[in-house]
C-alpha positions, 0 to 999 in steps of 0.5 A: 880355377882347374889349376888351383883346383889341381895345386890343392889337390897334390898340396892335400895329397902330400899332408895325407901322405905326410899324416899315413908315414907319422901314423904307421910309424907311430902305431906299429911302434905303439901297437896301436891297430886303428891307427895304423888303419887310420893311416891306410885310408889316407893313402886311399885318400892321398890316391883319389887326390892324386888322380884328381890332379892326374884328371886336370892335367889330362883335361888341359891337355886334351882341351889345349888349354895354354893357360897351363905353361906344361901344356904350352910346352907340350903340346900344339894345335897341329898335333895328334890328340893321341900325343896330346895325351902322352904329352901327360909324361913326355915333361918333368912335372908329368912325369913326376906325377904319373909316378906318384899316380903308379905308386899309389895304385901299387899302394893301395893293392899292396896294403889290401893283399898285406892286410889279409895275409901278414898284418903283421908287416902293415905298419912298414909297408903303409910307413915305407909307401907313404914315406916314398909318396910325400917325397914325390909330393914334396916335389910337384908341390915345391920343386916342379909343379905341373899346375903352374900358369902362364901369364900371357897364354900363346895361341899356340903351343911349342909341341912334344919333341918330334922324337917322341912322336911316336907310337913306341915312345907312348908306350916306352915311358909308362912301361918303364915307370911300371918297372921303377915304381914297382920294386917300391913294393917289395923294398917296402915289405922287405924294409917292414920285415926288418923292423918287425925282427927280420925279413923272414921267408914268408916276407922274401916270398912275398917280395918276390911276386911283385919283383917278378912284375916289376922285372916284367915291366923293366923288361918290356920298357927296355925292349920298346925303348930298343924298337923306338931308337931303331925306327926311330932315329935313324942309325941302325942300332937299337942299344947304345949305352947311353946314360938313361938306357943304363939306367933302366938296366942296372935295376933289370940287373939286379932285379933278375939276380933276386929271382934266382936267388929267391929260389935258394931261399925257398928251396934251401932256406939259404942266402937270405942276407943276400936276398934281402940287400939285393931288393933294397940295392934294386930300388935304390938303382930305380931312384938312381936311374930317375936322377940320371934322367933328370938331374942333368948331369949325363947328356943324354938323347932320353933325359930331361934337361938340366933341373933343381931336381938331381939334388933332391933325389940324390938326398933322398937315395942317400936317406933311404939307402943309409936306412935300409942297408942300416937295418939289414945291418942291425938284422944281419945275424938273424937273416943268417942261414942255418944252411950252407952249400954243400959242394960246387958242383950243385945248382946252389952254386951255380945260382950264386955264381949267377948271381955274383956275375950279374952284379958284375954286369950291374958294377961294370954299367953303374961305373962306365954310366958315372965315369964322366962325373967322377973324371970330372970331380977329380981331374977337372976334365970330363971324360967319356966312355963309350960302347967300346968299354961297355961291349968288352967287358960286359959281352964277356960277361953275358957269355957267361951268364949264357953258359950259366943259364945252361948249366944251373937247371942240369946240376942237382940241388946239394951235390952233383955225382959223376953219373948225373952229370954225364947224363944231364949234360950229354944231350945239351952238350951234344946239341952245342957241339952239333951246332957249332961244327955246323956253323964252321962248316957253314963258313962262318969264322967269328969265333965270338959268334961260334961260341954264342950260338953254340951255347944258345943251342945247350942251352936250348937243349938244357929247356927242351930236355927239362920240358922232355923229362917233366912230360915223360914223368906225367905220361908215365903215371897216366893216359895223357898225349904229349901234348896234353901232359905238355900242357898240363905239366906248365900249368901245374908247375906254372913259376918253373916253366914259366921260367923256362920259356923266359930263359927261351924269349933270352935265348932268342934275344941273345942270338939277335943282337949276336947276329945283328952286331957281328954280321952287320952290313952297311954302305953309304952311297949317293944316287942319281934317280934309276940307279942301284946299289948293291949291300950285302945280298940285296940291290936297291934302287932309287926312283927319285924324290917326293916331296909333301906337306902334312901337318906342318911338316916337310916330308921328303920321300926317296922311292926306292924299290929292293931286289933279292937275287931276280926277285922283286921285292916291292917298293920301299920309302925312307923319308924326312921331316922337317918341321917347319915351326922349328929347325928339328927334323925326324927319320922315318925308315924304309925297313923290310924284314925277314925272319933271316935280316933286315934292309934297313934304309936311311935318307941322309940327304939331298940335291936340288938336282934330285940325288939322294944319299942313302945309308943302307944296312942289312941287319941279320937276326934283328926280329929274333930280338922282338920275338924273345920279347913276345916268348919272355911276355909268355913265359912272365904271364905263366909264371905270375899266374899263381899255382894255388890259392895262396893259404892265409898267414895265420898270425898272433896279433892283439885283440882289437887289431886292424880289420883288412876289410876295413881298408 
């Protein structure tokens, strides 16, 4: 009954879709406002159908109801209610329908908020949005259906991955699908300004509140994605370039090139062009990363196994993509500026170099990602690349775009004189010159390192004297303390400095994979219980196995206790589970960090006589990572926060048109 009910629900759901695209399309083309209107309430209605079939697959779920082949698939008697809840997106069907459930709800909020400040871009944006949801339909009702039975219900469920057991991977998932799903929205309002005459600038600024959010999102499913694979599996990494991790990337990529160009258009009215390509090339990224992770055709520890859904996305990618580069095609001389750069010495440049160089990075990954593939259609063999290629032509990369980071909010808009480079550049440069003769005098040699961190002090330098300039300038004209005009000066320029501890929450991560790649210590050693080991400035030694069942699960524990120098630094346990339901088996990590390193601890195997080998890592710099993730979530808050009331877009539509209450 529940599984008919949610067939039902997701087959009305994509009629309605189905009905919202033909609609708006046909009652923007006609000018006819009440259908157009017609079509926004059946996305309201395609989003209640939606939920109601994201109720049922929830309900079967919890209750462990084995009459559904996802839930047997899924979940197990022994597992934790929490998981059998996660287990909603850790399958195909799941996902699929988590994903059309976020975009409903982007939809819903994107049409109410458009309807009241551009009616004028609703038909496109109700068309796009529609257009994009009946395909995700068209797949959960036709390709993968989450509602499918099993003929013979087991007593008992196969379970979730044991890798995806944990609260990290929870999280990781639907964070990233905030990401993907979101830069739905600005294409969509970007596609809507081409077929109303041209993605104007009030269009381009409206995209760009809701890329910032789906940026944010990318940028925090990236980072628990990171945390999981480093507590998680075991090998001391937290980033290894695999497929699915690349995929999420590319969009970030693009994505934070849009959020600085944008500001040329707002300031100079120029590179609209390039705005406009850059939000349709994010979302086709988005649909690319969702066919890597389920085609198939990349192996990867992330992905689903291999499926009939790679073709179907990769047609629809190849649709949307023709389509949208082909009406930015058709409006390319309309979406040219008036303006153009004055001089390379000027923050213009400097963003669009910015920018040339994150889509290097975008290329560099999209490539080494699809290599295999592409070796393999021509030559017959399928070669692969691994984190060699990636680390040596992206590092380089990442370099300069740390120098550019510095260097844009010190250059003038236009042009830059010789006076005002000398004396913008003076304190930071000093401060990175400071840095680095200290590092050498420290002792240390990489010179890859010197000159990372270097630059990580100018550019911190660079933040400190823009937040230094902006509280002189508010004391100067009123009675305020620092901190208060502090305080006062990012709230009142909330996007701008917002953006600045972003650029601070980088700087931190930059520095953390710097250290943890470069000075990474690690041993293998075997030992017998009362022995020690010594790796980098820490001893750890073994006190001898445990061993416990819970769940029906097999956990081996290797007590170890750290020492730093004549400190004591307590106990510390590196476990394994073996499942005892299947032959997988998962790493928990004895793990103790500091502000300066981490001791990282891996059980790798044993004896029946007691011995252990252990894998021990010391990792410097590795919560810096997880710090510049809370100062970029601090610095993203700021600058989503609007700085005034946004004023209604008064605009000349006919008599009759679409009342926005009426949504």
């Amino acid at each position: 009954m529940l599984a008919d009910l949610g067939r039902f629900s997701l087959l009305a759901a994509l009629v309605l879709a189905l009905y919202a695209l033909a609609a708006a399309a046909l009652g923007g083309r006609a000018r006819l406002p009440g259908l157009v209107t017609s079509a926004a309430r059946a996305l309201a209605a395609m989003a209640a159908l939606e939920a109601l079939a994201g109720a049922i697959l929830i309900v079967a779920l919890v209750r462990r109801d084995y009459t559904f082949a996802y839930v047997v698939a899924h979940v197990r008697d022994g597992q934790a209610l929490g998981y059998d809840m996660t287990a909603f997106w850790s399958g195909m069907e799941g996902s699929l329908l988590l994903w059309a459930l976020i975009l409903s709800g982007y939809t819903l909020a994107a049409v109410r908020s458009i309807a009241r400040t551009r009616p004028r871009l609703l038909p496109g944006v109700v068309g796009v949005c529609a257009g994009v949801a009946a395909f995700f339909l068209f797949m959960l009702t036709a390709v993968t259906p989450p509602f499918v039975t099993a003929p013979f219900p087991p007593a008992d469920g196969q379970g979730m991955n044991p890798l995806l057991l944990n609260p990290w991977m929870a999280i990781h998932p639907p964070t990233l699908y905030l990401g993907f799903v979101g830069l739905t929205i600005p294409f969509a309002i970007v596609v809507a300004g081409l077929l109303t005459g041209g993605a104007d600038e009030g269009g381009v600024l409206l995209a760009r509140r809701w890329m910032l959010w789906a940026w944010y999102c990318l940028s925090m499913g990236l980072m628990f994605g990171a945390k999981w694979s480093y507590v998680v599996l075991g090998w001391g990494g937290y980033w290894a370039w695999d497929p699915v991790e690349n995929a999420a990337l590319m969009p970030w990529l693009v994505s934070t090139a849009f959020l600085h160009s944008v500001l040329i258009q707002e300031r100079r009215a120029m590179l609209q062009q390039w705005t406009v390509s850059l939000v349709v090339l994010a979302f086709g990224l988005s649909i690319f990363g969702t066919f890597l992770t389920r085609s198939g055709v990349l192996s990867s520890v992330h992905s689903f196994t291999q499926s009939p859904l790679g073709g179907y996305f990769l047609g629809f990618l190849a649709l949307s993509m023709v389509a949208a580069f082909g009406l930015v095609a058709w409006r390319w001389e309309g979406l040219r500026s008036e303006h153009t750069l004055d001089s390379a010495l000027s923050r213009e440049s400097a963003f669009l170099l910015n920018n040339v160089v994150f889509l290097a990075v975008a290329f560099t990954v999209f490539l080494g990602t699809v290599f295999p593939v592409l070796s393999e259609a021509v030559t017959g063999r399928r070669m692969n690349v691994g984190p060699p290629f990636f680390d040596h032509v992206v590092t380089p990369l990442a370099v300069v775009l740390l120098l550019l980071m510095g260097v844009g909010p010190l250059l003038p808009w236009r042009r830059a004189s010789t006076a005002s480079l000398r004396n913008n550049f003076l304190a930071p440069g000093a401060v990175g010159i400071i840095l680095a003769l200290g590092l050498l005098a420290a002792g240390m040699r990489a010179p890859g390192a010197v000159l990372a961190f270097a630059l990580s002090g100018f550019v911190a330098g660079t933040v400190v004297l823009e937040f230094a300039r902006g509280v002189r300038v508010r004391r100067a004209h009123g009675e305020e303390g620092p901190v208060r005009a502090l305080a006062a000066l990012v709230l009142q320029h909330r996007r701008r400095y917002g953006g600045y501890i972003v650029h601070l929450g980088i700087l931190l991560l930059f520095c953390g994979v710097t250290g943890s790649s470069v000075f990474s210590t690690q041993r293998l050693a075997t030992l017998r219980p009362g022995e020690a080991v010594e790796v980098g400035e820490y001893r750890v030694r073994y006190d001898g196995l445990r061993q416990s069942t819970r769940s029906g699960t097999l956990v081996i524990t290797a007590a170890l206790r750290a020492f730093s120098g004549g400190r004591d630094l307590g106990p510390l346990d590196a476990r394994r589970n073996l499942f005892l339901t299947g032959q997988d088996s998962t790493t928990d990590i004895g793990l103790r960090s500091t502000l300066r390193d981490d001791l990282y601890v891996t059980l790798v195997g044993w004896t029946a006589g007691g011995d252990a080998t252990l894998r021990l890592l010391v990792n410097p710099l590795v919560v810096w990572i997880w710090a510049g993730g809370l100062v970029l979530t601090a610095g993203a808050a700021i600058a989503m926060v609007p700085e005034r009331r946004p004023a209604r877009v008064r605009e000349v539509v006919p008599a009759g048109a679409w009342s926005p209450g009426g949504l």
